[in-house]
HTML snippet that shows the backbone in 3Dmol.js (N, CA, C, O; Angstrom):
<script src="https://3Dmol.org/build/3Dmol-min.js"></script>
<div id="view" style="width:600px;height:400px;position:relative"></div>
<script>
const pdb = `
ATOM      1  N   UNK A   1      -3.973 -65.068  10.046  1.00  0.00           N
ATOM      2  CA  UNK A   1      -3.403 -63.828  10.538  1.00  0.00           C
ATOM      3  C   UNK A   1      -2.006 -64.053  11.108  1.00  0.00           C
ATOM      4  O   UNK A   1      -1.167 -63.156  11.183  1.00  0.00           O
ATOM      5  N   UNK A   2      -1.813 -65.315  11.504  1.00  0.00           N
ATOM      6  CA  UNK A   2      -0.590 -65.383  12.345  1.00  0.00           C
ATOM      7  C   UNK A   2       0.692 -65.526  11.211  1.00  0.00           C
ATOM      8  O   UNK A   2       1.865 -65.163  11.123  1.00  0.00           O
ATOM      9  N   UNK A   3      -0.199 -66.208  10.492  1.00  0.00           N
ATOM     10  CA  UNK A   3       1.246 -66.748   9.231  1.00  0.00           C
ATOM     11  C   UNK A   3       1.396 -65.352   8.732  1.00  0.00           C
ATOM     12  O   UNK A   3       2.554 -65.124   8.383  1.00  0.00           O
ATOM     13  N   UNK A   4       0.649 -64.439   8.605  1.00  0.00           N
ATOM     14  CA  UNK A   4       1.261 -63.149   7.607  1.00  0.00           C
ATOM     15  C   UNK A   4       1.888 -62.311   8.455  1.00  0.00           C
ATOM     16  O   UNK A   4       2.620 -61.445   7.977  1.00  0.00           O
ATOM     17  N   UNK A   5       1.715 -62.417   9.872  1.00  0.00           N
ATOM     18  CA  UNK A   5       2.860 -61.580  10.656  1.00  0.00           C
ATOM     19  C   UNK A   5       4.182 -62.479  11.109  1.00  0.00           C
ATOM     20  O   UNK A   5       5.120 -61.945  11.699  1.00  0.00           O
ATOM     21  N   UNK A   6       4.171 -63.775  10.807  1.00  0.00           N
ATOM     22  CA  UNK A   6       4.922 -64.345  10.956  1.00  0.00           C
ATOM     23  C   UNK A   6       5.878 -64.130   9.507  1.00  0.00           C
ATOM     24  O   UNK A   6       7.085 -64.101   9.746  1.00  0.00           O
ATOM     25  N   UNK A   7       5.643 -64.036   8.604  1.00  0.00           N
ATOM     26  CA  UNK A   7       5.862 -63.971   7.500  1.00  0.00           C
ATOM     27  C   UNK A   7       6.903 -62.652   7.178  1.00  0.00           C
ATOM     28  O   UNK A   7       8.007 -62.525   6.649  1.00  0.00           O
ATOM     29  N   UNK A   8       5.767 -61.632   7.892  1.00  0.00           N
ATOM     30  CA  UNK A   8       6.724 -60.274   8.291  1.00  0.00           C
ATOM     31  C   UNK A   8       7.959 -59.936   8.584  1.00  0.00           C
ATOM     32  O   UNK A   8       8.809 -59.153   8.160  1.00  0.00           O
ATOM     33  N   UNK A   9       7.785 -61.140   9.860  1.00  0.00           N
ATOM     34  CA  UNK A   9       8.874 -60.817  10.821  1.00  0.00           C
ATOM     35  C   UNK A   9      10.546 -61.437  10.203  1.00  0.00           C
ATOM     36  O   UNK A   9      11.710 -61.090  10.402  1.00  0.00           O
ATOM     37  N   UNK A  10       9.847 -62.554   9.347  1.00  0.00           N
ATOM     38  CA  UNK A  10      11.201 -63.549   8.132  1.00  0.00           C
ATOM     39  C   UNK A  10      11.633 -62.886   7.545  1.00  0.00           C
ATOM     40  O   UNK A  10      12.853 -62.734   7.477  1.00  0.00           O
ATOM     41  N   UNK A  11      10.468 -62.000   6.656  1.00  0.00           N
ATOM     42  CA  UNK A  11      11.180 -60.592   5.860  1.00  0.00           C
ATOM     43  C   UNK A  11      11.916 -59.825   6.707  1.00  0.00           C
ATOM     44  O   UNK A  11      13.102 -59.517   6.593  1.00  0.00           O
ATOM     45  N   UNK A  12      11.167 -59.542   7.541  1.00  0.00           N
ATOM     46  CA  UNK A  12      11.705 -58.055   8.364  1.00  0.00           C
ATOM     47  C   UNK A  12      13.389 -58.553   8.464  1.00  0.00           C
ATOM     48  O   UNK A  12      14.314 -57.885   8.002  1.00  0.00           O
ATOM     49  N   UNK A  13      13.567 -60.068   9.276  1.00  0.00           N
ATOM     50  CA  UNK A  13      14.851 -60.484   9.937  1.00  0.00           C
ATOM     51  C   UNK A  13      15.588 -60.690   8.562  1.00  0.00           C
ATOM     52  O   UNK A  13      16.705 -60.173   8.564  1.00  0.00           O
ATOM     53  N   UNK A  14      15.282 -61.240   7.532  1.00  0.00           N
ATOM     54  CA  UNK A  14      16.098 -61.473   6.046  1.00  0.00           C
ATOM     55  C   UNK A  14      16.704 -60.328   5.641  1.00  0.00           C
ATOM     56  O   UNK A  14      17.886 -60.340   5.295  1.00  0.00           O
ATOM     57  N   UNK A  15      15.954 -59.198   5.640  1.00  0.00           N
ATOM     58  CA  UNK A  15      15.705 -58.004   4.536  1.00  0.00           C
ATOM     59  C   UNK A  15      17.354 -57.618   5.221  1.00  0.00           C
ATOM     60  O   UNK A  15      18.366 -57.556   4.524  1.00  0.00           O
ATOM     61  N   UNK A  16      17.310 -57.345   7.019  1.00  0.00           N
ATOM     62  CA  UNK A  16      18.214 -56.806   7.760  1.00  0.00           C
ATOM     63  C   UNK A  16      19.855 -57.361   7.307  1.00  0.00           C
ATOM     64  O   UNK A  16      20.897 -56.770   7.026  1.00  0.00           O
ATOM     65  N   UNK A  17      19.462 -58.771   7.403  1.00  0.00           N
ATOM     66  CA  UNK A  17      20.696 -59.411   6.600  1.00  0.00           C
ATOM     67  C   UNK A  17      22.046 -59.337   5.363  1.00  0.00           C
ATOM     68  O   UNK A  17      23.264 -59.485   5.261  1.00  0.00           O
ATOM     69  N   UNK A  18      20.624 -58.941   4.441  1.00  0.00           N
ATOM     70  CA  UNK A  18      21.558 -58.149   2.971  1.00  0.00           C
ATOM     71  C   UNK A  18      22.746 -57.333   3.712  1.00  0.00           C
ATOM     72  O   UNK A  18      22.696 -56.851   4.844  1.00  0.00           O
ATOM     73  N   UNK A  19      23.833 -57.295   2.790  1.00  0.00           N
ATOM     74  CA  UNK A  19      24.589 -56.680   3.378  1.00  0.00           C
ATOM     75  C   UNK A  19      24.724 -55.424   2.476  1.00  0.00           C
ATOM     76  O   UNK A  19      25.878 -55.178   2.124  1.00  0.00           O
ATOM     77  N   UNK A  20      23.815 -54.640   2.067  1.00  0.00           N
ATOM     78  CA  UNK A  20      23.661 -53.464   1.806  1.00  0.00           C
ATOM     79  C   UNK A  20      23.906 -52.988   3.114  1.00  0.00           C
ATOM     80  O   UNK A  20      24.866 -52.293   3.448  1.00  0.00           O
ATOM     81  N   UNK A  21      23.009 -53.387   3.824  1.00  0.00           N
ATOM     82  CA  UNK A  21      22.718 -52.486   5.220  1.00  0.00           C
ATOM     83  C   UNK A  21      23.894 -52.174   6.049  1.00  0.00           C
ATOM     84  O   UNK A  21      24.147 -51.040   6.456  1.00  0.00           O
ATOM     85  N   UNK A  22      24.677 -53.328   6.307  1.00  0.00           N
ATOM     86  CA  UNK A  22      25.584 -53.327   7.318  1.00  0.00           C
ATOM     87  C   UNK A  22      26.912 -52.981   6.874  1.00  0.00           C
ATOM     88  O   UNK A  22      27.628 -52.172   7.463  1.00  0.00           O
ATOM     89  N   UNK A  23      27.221 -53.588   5.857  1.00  0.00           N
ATOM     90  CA  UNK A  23      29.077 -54.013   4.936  1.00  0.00           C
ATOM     91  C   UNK A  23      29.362 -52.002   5.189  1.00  0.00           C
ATOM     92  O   UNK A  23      30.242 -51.683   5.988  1.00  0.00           O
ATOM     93  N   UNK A  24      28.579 -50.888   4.474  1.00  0.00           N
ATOM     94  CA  UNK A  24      29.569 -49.505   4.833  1.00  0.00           C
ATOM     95  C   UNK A  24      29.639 -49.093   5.771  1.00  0.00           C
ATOM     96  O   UNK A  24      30.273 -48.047   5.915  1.00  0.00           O
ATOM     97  N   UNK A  25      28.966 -49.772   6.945  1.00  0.00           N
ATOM     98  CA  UNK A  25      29.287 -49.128   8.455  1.00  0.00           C
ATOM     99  C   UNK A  25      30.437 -49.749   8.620  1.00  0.00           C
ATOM    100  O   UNK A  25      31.529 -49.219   8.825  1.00  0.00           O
ATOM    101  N   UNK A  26      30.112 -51.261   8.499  1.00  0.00           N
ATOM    102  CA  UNK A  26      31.770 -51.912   8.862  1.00  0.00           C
ATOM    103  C   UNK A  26      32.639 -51.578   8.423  1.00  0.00           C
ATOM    104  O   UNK A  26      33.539 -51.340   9.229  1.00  0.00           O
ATOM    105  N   UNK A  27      33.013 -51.299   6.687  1.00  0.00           N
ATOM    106  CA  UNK A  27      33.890 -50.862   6.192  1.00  0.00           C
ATOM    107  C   UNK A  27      34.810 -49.568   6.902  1.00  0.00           C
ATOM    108  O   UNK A  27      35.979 -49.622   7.283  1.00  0.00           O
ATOM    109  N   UNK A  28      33.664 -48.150   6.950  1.00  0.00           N
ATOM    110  CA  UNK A  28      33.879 -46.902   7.608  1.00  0.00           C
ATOM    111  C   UNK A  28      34.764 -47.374   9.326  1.00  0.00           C
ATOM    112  O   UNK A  28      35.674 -46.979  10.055  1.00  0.00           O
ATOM    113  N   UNK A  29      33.867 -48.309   9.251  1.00  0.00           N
ATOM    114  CA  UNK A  29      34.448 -48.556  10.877  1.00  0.00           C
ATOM    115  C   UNK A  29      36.264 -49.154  11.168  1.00  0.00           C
ATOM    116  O   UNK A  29      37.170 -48.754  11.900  1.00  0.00           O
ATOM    117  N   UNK A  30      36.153 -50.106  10.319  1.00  0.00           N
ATOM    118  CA  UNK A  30      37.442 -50.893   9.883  1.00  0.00           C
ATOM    119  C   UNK A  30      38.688 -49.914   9.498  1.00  0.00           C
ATOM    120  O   UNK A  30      39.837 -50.089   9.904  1.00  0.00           O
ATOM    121  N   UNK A  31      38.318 -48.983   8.748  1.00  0.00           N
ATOM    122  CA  UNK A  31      39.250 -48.244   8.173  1.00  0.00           C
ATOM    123  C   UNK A  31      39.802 -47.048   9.137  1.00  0.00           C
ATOM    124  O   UNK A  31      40.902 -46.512   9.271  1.00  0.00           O
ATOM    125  N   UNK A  32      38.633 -46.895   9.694  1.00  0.00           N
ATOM    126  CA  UNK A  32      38.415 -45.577  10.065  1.00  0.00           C
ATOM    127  C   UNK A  32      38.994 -45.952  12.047  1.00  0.00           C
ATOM    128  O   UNK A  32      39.256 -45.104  12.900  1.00  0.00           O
ATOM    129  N   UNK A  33      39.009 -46.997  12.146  1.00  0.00           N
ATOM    130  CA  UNK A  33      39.987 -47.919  13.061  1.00  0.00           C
ATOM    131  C   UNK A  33      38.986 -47.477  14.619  1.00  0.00           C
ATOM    132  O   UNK A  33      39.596 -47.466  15.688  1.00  0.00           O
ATOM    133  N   UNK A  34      37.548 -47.156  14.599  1.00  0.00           N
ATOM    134  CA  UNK A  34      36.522 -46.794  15.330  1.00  0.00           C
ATOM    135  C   UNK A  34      36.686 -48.029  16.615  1.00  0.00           C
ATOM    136  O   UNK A  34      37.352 -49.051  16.456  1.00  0.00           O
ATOM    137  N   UNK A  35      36.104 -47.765  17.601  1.00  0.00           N
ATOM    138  CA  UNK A  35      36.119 -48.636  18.603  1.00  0.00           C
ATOM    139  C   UNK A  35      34.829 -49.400  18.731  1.00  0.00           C
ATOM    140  O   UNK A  35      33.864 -48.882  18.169  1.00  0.00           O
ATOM    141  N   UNK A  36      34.578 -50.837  19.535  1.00  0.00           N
ATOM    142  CA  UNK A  36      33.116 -50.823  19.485  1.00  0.00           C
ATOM    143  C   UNK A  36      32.151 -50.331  19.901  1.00  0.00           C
ATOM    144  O   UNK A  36      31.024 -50.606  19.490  1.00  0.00           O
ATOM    145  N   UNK A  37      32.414 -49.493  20.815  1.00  0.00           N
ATOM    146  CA  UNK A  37      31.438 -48.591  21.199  1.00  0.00           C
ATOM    147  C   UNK A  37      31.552 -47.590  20.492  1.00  0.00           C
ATOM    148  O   UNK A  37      30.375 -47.407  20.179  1.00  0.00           O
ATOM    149  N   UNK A  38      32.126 -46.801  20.008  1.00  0.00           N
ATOM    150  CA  UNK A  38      31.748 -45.963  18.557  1.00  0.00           C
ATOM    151  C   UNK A  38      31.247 -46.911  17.785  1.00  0.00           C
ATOM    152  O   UNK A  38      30.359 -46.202  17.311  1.00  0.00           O
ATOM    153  N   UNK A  39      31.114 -47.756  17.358  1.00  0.00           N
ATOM    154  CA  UNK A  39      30.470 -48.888  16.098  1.00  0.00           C
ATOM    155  C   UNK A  39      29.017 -48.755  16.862  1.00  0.00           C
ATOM    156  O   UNK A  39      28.013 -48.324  16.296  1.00  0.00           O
ATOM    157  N   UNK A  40      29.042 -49.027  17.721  1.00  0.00           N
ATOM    158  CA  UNK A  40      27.677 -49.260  18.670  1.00  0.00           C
ATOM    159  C   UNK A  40      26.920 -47.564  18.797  1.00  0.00           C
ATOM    160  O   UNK A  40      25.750 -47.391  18.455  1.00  0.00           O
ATOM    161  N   UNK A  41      27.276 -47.096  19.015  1.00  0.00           N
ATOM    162  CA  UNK A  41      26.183 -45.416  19.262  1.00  0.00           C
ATOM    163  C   UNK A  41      26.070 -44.905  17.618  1.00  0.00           C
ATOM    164  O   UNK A  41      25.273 -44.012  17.329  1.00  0.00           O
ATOM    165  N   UNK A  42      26.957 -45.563  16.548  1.00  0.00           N
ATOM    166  CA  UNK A  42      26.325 -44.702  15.329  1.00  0.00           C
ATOM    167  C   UNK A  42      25.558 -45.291  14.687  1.00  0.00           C
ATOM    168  O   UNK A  42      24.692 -44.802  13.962  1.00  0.00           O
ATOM    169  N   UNK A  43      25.901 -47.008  14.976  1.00  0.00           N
ATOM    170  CA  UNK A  43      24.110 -47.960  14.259  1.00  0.00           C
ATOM    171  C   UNK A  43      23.197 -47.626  15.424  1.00  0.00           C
ATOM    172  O   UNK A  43      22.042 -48.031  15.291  1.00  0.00           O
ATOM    173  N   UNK A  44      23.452 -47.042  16.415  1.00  0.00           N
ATOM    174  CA  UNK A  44      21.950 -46.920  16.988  1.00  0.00           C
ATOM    175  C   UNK A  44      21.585 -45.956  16.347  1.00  0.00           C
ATOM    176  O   UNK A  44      20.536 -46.144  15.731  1.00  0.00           O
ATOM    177  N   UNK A  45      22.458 -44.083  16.149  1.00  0.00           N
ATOM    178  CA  UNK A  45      21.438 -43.548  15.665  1.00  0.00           C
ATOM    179  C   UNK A  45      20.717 -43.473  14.315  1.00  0.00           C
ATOM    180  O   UNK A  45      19.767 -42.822  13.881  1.00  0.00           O
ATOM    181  N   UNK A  46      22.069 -44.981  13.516  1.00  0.00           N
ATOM    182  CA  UNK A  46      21.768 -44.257  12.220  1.00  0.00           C
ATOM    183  C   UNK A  46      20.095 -45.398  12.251  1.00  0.00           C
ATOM    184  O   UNK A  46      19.140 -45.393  11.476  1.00  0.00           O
ATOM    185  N   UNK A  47      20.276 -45.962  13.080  1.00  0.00           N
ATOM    186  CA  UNK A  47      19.091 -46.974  13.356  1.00  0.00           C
ATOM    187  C   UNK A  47      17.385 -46.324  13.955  1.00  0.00           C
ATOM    188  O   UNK A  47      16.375 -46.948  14.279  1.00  0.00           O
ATOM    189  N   UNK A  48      17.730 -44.526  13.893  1.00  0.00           N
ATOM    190  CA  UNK A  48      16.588 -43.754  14.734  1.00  0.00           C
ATOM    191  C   UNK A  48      16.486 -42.764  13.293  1.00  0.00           C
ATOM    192  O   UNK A  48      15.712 -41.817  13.434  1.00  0.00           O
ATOM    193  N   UNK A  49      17.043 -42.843  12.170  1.00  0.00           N
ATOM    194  CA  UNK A  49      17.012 -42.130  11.205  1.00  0.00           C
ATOM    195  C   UNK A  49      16.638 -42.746  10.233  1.00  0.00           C
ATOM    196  O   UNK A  49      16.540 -42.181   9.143  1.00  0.00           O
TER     197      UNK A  49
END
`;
const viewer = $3Dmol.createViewer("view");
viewer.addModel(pdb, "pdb");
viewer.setStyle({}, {cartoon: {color: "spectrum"}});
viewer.zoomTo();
viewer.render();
</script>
């Protein structure tokens, strides 16, 4: 039981990695010349959606 939630959690932390996920926030952010706290409140919500 432990290895398959352990197992989870490798996926879970890997999957996050790809940079599908992250590279068009940064991009939007970079360009879009956002501060880090704007970078910070829109991955939270886009992180509640």
């Amino acid at each position: 039981m432990y290895f398959v939630l352990g197992a989870a959690i490798v996926v879970a932390i890997l999957h996050s990695l790809l940079p599908d996920h992250w590279v068009p926030l940064a991009i939007v952010a970079r360009t879009q010349r956002w501060s880090l706290w704007r970078v910070g409140r829109v991955t939270f919500l886009a992180s509640l959606g």
